[in-house]
Every structure is written in C-alpha cells, then in structure tokens.
C-alpha positions in Angstrom: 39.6 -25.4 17.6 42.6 -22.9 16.1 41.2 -21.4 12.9 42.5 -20.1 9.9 41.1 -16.8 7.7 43.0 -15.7 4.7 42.0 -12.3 3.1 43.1 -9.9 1.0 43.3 -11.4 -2.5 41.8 -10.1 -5.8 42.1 -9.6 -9.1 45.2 -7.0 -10.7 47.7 -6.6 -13.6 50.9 -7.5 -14.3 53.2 -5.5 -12.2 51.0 -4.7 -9.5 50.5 -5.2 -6.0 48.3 -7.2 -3.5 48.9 -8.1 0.3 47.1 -10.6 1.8 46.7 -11.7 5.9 46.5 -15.0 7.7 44.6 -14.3 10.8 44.5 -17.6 13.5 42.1 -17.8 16.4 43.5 -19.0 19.9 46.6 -18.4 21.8 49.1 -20.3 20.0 50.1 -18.2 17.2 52.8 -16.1 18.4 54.6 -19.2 19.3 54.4 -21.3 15.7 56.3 -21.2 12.6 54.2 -19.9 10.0 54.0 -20.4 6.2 52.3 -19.1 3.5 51.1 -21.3 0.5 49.5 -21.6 -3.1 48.3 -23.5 -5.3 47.5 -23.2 -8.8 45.0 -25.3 -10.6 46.0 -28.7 -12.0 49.0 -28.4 -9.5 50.7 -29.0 -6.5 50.8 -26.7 -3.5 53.7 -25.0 -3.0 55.3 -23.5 0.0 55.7 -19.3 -0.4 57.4 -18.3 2.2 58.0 -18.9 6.1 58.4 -16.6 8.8 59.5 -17.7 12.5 58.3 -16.4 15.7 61.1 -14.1 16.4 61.0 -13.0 12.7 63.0 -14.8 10.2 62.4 -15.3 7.3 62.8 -17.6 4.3 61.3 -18.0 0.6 60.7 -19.9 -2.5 63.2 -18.6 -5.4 60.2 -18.1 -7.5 59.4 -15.4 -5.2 62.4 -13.6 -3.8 62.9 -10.4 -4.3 59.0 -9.9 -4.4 57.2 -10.8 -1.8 57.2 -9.9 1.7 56.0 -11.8 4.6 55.8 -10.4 8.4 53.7 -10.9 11.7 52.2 -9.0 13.8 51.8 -11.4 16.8 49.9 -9.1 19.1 46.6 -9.3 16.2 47.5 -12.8 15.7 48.1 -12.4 12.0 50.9 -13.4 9.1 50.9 -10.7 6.3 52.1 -11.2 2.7 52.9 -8.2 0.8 53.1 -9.0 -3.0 54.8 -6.9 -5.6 55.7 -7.3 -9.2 53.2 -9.5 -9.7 53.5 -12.0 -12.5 50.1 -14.3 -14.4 52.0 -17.3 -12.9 51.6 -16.2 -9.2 47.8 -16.7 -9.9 46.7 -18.8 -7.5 44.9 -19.8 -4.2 46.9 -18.8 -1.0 46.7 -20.3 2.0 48.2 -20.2 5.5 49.2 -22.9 8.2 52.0 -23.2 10.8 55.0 -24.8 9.6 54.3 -28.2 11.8 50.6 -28.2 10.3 49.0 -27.8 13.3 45.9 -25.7 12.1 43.1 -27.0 10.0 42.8 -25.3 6.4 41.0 -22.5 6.0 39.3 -22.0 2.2 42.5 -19.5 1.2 42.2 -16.6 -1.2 42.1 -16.3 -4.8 45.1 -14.0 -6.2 44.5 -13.2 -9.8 46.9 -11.7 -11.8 46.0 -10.7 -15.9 48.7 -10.3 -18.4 
C-alpha cells in the first residue's frame, strides 16, 4: 500500500518562510502527477500547486509568485518551498497524485501569525 508523509510545517510570522515535503512509499512516484493541497478550517480543500513528472509546473493564483514546488524523484519526495507567507495560508497541507491514487496521509499544520 503507496503511503503518504507530509512534514515540514510549523508555526512562523508574517513574511516568513516554511518548506514542507511529501514523501511516498513504493515505486510509482516518479511516474505520477503530483499536487500539493490545503485546507483551512470551516473550508474546502484547495489545490496549491502541481508539478509533473518531467517538471512542470502549475499554481493557484492565490499562490504564485510565492511558493515553489519541485521533486526530487530519486528520494521519492514533492517539496514546497513557502515564502511571504500570509495568516490566510494557515492551513493543513496535504499531498496526493494528481489522479488520487494514494491514500491521505494526516498532512501538516502551517501556521502563520499576523
């Protein structure tokens, strides 16, 4: 069974920084779509960003210009680097292959304070 562990989130201010990894067991990875998600509480979740195997890349509006996401296939893991972090990006992050192929892992909490 393909797995899913997200890391890297926390709490930081306005402005700052945060990058957080998707890391997926099995063999598959390199092959798959990826996106990043959130969601905040009370809503929806969103889709962040996507990345393709060869290394496109696409985003949400609400992010470009911010955030950064990239692959490393070899370790099997999606990164997101965060900058300019604004309160309204708090929320829990989460990981999955464009197609939805993976089962949910639990995400990671992103903070940010005003």
């Amino acid at each position: 069974q393909v797995q899913l562990v997200e890391s890297g989130g926390g709490l930081v201010q306005a402005g700052g920084s945060l990058r957080l990894a998707c890391t997926a067991s099995g063999s598959v990875f390199r092959i798959k779509t990826m996106n990043w998600y959130r969601q905040a509480p009370g809503n929806q979740r969103e889709l962040v960003a996507t990345i393709t195997p060869g290394g496109t890349t696409n985003y949400a509006d609400f992010v470009k210009g911010r955030f950064t996401v990239s692959r490393d296939n070899a370790k099997k893991t999606m990164y997101l680097q965060m900058n300019s972090l604004k309160p309204e990006d708090t929320a829990v992050y989460s990981c999955n292959s464009a197609s939805g192929d993976y089962d949910w892992g639990q995400g990671t909490q992103v903070t940010v304070s005003s």
